[in-house]
C-alpha positions as CSV (number, residue, x, y, z in Angstrom):
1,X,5.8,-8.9,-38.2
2,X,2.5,-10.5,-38.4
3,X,0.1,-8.1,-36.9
4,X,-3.3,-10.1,-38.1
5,X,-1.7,-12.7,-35.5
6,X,-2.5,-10.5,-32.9
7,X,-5.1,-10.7,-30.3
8,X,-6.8,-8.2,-27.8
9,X,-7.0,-10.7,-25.4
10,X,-8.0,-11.0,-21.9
11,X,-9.2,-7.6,-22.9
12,X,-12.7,-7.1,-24.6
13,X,-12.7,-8.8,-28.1
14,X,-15.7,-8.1,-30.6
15,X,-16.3,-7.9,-34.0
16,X,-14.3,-4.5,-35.5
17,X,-12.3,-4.2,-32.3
18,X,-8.8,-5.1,-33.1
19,X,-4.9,-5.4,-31.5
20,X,-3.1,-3.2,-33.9
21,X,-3.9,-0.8,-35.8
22,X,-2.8,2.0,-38.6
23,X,-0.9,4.4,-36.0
24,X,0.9,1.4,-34.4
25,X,2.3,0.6,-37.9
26,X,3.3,4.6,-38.4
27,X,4.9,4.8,-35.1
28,X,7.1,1.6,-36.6
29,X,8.2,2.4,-39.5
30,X,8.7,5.9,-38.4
31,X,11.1,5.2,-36.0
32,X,13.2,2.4,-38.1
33,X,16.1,3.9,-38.4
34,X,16.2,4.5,-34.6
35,X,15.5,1.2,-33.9
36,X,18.4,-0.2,-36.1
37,X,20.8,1.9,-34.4
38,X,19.9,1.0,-30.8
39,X,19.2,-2.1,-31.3
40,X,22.6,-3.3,-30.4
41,X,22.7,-1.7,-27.3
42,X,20.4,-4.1,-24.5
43,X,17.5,-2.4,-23.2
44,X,17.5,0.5,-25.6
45,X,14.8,0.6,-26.3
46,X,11.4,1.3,-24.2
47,X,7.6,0.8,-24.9
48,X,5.5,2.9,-23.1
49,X,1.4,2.5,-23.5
50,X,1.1,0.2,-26.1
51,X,-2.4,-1.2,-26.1
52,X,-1.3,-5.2,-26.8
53,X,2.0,-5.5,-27.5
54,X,2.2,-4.2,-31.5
55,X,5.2,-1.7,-30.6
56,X,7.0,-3.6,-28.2
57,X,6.4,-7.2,-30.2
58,X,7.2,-4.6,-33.6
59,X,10.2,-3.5,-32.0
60,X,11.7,-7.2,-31.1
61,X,11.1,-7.9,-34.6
62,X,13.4,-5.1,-35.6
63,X,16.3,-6.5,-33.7
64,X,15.6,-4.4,-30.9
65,X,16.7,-6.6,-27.4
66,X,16.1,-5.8,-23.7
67,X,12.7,-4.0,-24.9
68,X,11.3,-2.4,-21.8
69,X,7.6,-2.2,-21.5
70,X,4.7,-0.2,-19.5
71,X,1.3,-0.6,-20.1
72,X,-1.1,1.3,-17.5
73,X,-3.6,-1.7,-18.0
74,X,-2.9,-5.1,-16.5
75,X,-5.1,-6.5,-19.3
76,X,-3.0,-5.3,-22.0
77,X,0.1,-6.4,-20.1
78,X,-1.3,-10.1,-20.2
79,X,-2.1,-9.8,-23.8
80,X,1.6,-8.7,-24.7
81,X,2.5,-11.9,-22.7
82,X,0.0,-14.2,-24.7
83,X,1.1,-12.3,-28.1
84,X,5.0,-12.9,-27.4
85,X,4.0,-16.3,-26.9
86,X,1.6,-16.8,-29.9
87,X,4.6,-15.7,-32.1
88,X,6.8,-18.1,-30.6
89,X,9.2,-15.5,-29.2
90,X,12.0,-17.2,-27.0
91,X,12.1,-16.3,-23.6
92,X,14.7,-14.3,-23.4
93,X,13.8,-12.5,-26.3
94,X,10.5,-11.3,-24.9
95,X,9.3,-7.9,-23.5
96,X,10.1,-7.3,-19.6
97,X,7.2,-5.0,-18.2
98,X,8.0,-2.5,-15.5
99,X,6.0,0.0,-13.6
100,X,6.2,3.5,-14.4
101,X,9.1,4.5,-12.5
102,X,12.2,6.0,-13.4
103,X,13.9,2.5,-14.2
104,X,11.7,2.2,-16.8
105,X,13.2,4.5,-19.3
106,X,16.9,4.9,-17.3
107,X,19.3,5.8,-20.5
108,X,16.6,4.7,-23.0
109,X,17.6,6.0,-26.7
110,X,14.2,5.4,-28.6
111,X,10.7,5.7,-26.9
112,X,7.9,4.1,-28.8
113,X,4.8,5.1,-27.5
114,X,0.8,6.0,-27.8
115,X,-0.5,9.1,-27.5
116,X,-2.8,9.0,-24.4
117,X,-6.1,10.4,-24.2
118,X,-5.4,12.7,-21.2
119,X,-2.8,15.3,-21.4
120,X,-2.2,14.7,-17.9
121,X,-0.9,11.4,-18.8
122,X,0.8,12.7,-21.4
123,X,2.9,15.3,-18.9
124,X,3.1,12.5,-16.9
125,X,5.0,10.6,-19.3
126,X,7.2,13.0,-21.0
127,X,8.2,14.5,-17.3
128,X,9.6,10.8,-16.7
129,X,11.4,10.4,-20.0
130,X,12.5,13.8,-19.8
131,X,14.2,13.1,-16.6
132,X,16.2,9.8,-16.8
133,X,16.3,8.8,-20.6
134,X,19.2,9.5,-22.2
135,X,20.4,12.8,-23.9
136,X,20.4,11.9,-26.8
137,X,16.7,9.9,-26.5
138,X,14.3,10.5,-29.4
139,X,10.2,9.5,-28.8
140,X,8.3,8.5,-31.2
141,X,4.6,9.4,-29.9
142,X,1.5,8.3,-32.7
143,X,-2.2,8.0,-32.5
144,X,-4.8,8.1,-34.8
145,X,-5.5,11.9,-35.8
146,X,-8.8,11.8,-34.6
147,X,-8.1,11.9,-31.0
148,X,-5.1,14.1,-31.6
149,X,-4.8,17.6,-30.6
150,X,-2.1,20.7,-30.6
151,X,-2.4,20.6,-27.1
152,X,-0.1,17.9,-27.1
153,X,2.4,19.7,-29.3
154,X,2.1,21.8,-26.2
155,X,2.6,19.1,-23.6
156,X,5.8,17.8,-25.3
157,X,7.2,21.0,-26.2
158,X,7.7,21.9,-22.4
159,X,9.6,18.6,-21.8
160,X,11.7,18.5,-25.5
161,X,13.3,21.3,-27.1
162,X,12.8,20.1,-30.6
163,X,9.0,18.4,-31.9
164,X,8.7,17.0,-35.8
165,X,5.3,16.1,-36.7
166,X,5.4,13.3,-39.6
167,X,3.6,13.5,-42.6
168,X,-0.5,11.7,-42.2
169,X,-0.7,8.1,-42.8
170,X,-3.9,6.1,-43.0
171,X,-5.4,8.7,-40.5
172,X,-2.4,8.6,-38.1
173,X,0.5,11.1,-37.2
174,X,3.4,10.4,-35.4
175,X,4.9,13.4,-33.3
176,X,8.8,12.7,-33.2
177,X,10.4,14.4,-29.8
178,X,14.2,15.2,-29.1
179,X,16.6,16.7,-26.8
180,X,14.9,16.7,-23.3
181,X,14.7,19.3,-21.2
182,X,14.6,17.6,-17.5
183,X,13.3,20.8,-15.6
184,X,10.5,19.9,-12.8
185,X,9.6,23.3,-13.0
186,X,8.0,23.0,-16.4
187,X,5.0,21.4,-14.8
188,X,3.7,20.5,-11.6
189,X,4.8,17.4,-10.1
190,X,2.7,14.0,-10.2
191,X,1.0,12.6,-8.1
192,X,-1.4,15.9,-7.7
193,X,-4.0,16.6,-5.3
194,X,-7.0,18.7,-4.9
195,X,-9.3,19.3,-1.6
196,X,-12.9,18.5,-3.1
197,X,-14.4,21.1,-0.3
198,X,-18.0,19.6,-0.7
199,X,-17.5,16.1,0.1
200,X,-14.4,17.5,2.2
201,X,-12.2,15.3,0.8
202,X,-8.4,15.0,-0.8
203,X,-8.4,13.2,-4.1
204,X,-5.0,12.4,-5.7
205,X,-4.2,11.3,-8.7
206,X,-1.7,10.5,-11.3
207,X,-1.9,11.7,-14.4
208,X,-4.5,10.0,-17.1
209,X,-6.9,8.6,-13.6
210,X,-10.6,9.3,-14.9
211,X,-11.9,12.6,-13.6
212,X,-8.3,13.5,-12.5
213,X,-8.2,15.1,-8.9
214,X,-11.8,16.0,-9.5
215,X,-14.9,14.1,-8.6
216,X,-16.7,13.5,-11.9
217,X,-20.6,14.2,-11.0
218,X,-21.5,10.4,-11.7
219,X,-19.6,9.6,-8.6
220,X,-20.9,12.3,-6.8
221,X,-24.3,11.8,-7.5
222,X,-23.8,8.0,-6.4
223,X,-22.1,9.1,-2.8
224,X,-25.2,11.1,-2.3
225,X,-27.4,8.2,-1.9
226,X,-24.9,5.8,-0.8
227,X,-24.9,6.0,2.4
228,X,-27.9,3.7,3.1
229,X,-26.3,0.8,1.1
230,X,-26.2,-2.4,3.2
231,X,-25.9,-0.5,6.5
232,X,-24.6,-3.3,8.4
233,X,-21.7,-4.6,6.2
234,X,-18.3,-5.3,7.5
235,X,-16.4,-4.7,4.1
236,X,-17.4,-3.1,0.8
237,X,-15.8,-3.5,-2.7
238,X,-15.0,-0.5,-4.7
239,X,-14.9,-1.8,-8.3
240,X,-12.8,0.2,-10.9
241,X,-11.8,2.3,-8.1
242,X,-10.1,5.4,-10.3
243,X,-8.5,7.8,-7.8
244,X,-10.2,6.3,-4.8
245,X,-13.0,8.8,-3.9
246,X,-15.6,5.9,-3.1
247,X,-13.2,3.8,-1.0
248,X,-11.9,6.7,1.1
249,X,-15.6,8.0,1.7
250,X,-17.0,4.8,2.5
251,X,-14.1,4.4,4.9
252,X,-14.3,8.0,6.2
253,X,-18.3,7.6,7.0
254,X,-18.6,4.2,8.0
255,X,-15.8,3.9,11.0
256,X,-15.1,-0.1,11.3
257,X,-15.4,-0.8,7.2
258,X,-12.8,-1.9,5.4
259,X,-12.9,-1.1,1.6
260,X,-11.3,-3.1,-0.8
261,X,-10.9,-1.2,-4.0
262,X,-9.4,-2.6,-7.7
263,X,-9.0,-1.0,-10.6
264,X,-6.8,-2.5,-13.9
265,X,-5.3,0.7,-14.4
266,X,-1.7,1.1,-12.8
267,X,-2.0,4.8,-12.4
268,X,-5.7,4.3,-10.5
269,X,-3.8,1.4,-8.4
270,X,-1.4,3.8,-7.6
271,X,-3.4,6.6,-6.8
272,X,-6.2,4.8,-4.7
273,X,-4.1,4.2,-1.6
274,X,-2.6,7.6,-1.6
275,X,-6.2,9.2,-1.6
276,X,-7.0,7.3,1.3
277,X,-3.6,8.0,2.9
278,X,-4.6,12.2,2.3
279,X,-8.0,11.3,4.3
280,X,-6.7,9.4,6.7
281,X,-8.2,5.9,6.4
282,X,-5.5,4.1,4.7
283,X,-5.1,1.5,7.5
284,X,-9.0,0.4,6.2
285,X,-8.6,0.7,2.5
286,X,-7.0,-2.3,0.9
287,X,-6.3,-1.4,-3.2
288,X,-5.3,-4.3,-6.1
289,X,-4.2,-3.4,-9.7
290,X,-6.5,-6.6,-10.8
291,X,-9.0,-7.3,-13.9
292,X,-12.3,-6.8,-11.9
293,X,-12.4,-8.7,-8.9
294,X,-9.8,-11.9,-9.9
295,X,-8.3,-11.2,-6.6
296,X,-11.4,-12.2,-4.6
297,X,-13.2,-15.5,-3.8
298,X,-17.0,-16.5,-4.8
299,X,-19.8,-15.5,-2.7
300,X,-17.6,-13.4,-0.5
301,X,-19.3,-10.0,0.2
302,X,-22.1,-8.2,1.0
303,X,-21.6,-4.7,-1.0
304,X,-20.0,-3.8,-4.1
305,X,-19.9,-0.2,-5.3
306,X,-19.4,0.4,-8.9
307,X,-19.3,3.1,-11.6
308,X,-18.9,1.8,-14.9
309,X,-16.0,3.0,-17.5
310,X,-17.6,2.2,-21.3
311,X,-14.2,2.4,-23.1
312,X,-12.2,0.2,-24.0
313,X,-9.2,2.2,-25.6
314,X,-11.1,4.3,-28.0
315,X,-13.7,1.9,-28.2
316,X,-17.0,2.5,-26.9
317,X,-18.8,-0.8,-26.0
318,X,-21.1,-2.5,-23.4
319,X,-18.8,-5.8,-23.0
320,X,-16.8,-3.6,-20.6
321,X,-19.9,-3.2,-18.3
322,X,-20.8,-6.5,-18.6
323,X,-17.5,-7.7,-17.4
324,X,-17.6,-6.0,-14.6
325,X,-21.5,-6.8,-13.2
326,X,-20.4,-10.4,-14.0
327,X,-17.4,-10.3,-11.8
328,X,-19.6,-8.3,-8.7
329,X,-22.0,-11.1,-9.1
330,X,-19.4,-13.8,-8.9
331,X,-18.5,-12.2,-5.8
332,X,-21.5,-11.1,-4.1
333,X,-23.2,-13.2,-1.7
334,X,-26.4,-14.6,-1.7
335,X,-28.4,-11.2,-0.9
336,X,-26.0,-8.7,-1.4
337,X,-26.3,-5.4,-3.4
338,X,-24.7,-4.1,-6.4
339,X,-24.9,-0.4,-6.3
340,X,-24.0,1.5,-9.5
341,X,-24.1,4.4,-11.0
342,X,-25.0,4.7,-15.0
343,X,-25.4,7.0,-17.6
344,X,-29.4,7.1,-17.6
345,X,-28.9,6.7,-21.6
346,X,-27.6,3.4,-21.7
347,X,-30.2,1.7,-20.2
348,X,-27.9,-0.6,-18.0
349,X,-31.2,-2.1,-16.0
350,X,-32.0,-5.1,-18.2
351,X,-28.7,-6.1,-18.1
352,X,-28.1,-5.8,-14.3
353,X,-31.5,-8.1,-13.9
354,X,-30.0,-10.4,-15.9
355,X,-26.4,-11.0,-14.7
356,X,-26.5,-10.0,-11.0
357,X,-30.3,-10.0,-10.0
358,X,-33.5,-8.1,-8.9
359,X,-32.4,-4.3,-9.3
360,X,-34.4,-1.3,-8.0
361,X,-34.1,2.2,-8.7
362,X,-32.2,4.1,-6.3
363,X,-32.3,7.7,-7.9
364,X,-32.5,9.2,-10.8
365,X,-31.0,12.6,-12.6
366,X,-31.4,14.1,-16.0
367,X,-28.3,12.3,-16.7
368,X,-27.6,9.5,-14.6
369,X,-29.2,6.4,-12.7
370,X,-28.5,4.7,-9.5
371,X,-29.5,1.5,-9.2
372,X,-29.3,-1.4,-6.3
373,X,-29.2,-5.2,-7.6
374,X,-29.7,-8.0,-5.4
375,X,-27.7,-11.0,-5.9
376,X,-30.1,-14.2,-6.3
């Protein structure tokens, strides 16, 4: 397969930021063999993770057919779609995506996957695979070794009775799992929640949602000077939602406010409504798995509440913030308020000037800024 042909997009694109890369090769050629055994058997073969559509598009090219797919952001869905297509993949040769629920990996026999990040994903994941793949299902789990750990060994060694680690590859490792063991009491089951007893709140959240069922102290610094943001507004945004803890406190302090919260992570999509559910001001919180704020009209509201993620993947880059403060401004009207909260470090005010408009200090931290910007 031509991976060079590949492209990151509608996801960030920039210079040294590319669609495939060294581990999604190992992961491939590790799992060869697997793949030319199941690939006679329709829908096989499952994806799970794959950042734009290397393994999934890799595993077609093996012969693989019926490849099932999940990929937490909608962005890297679309680019699988617009990859298939690039490389002229018939239609019913394609990739189906599925959300991340048992039918995703019913009877699989090879899992090709990325390592996530957060081991909570990771538990997340396994549990799943653990419990309606097949018996004799083997998982082929890679990243680059950098954001590797054993702790992972750990996570998979609860769900799989046997773990191979693969010899290191152009900075990769592949960790090769095998006969699951599908018993819920190896971990605690997902969703989870957590009372935050300061803000008196219930924050749930699937596994791999920033901050977890905690409040990470960005947000909680916000919340403590939010409540004087456009007093008199009838609906707020809550952009890149996460778990929900903005939408369900706005909701829970302004009585009357509906909150419509959007994140492009599934697992955040998922776990938004159910936090407002746990804090009872679900019927008020409206949530959208959507790439910033494609799901709403120009000009359409008066608040939007916002703090920035600055990854993309592994990458670190401002092109993610300035997606985002371009799609509040698109949306706010004339005179409403952006209010975010930064990491003091990265200097976000020039930026908000330009792209939204006037922006005033709110508050300020050792670490963090909170800033209001008016739309022009």
């Amino acid at each position: 397969m031509d991976f060079d042909a590949l492209r990151r997009h509608p996801d960030l694109e920039a210079p040294g930021l590319a669609a495939a890369d060294a581990a999604d090769r190992l992961i491939l050629d590790e799992s060869a063999t697997a793949l030319a055994e199941a690939a006679p058997v329709q829908g096989s073969v499952v994806v799970i993770d794959d950042a734009y559509g290397a393994l999934a598009l890799g595993a077609v090219a093996a012969g693989a057919r019926g490849v099932r797919v999940h990929q937490d952001p909608i962005t890297g869905e679309r680019a699988l779609r617009e990859n298939a297509e690039r490389l002229g993949l018939p239609a019913d040769e394609r990739p189906t995506s599925l959300p991340f629920e048992p039918e995703l990996v019913a009877d699989a026999r090879v899992v090709l996957m990325r390592l996530p990040r957060a081991l909570d994903r990771l538990d997340e994941v396994a549990g799943l695979i653990a419990g309606h793949a097949a018996p004799d299902v083997r998982v082929f789990a890679g990243g680059r070794i950098k954001h590797m750990s054993l702790a992972m060994n750990d996570v998979l060694d609860r769900w799989f009775a046997h773990l191979d680690v693969t010899h290191a590859r152009q900075k990769s490792r592949v960790l090769v799992a095998t006969a699951p063991r599908p018993d819920p009491s190896r971990s605690t089951p997902w969703p989870r929640s957590a009372r935050d007893a300061a803000l008196g709140l219930e924050v749930v959240a699937h596994g791999g949602v920033f901050a977890g069922t905690t409040v990470d102290i960005g947000t909680r610094f916000l919340l403590g000077v939010l409540g004087g943001a456009v007093p008199d507004a009838g609906t707020a945004v809550d952009l890149a939602c996460g778990s929900g803890v903005v939408a369900a406190w706005l909701a829970r302090e302004r009585p009357g406010l509906v909150v419509r919260a959007s994140d492009r992570s599934a697992a955040a999509a998922a776990s938004a409504p159910l936090t407002a559910a746990a804090n009872g001001v679900a019927d008020r919180v409206d949530v959208a798995r959507a790439d910033g704020l494609e799901h709403l009209p120009d000009a359409s509201e008066r608040l939007v509440v916002l703090n920035p993620p600055f990854h993309s993947e592994a990458a670190v880059h401002t092109g993610i913030a300035t997606h985002l403060f371009g799609e509040a401004a698109r949306v706010l009207a004339p005179g409403g308020e952006l209010w975010c909260v930064w990491n003091s470090h990265l200097r976000y005010r020039p930026m908000l000037e330009r792209i939204v408009g006037p922006t005033r200090e709110i508050a300020r931290n050792p670490k963090f800024t909170v800033t209001a910007s008016t739309r022009r």
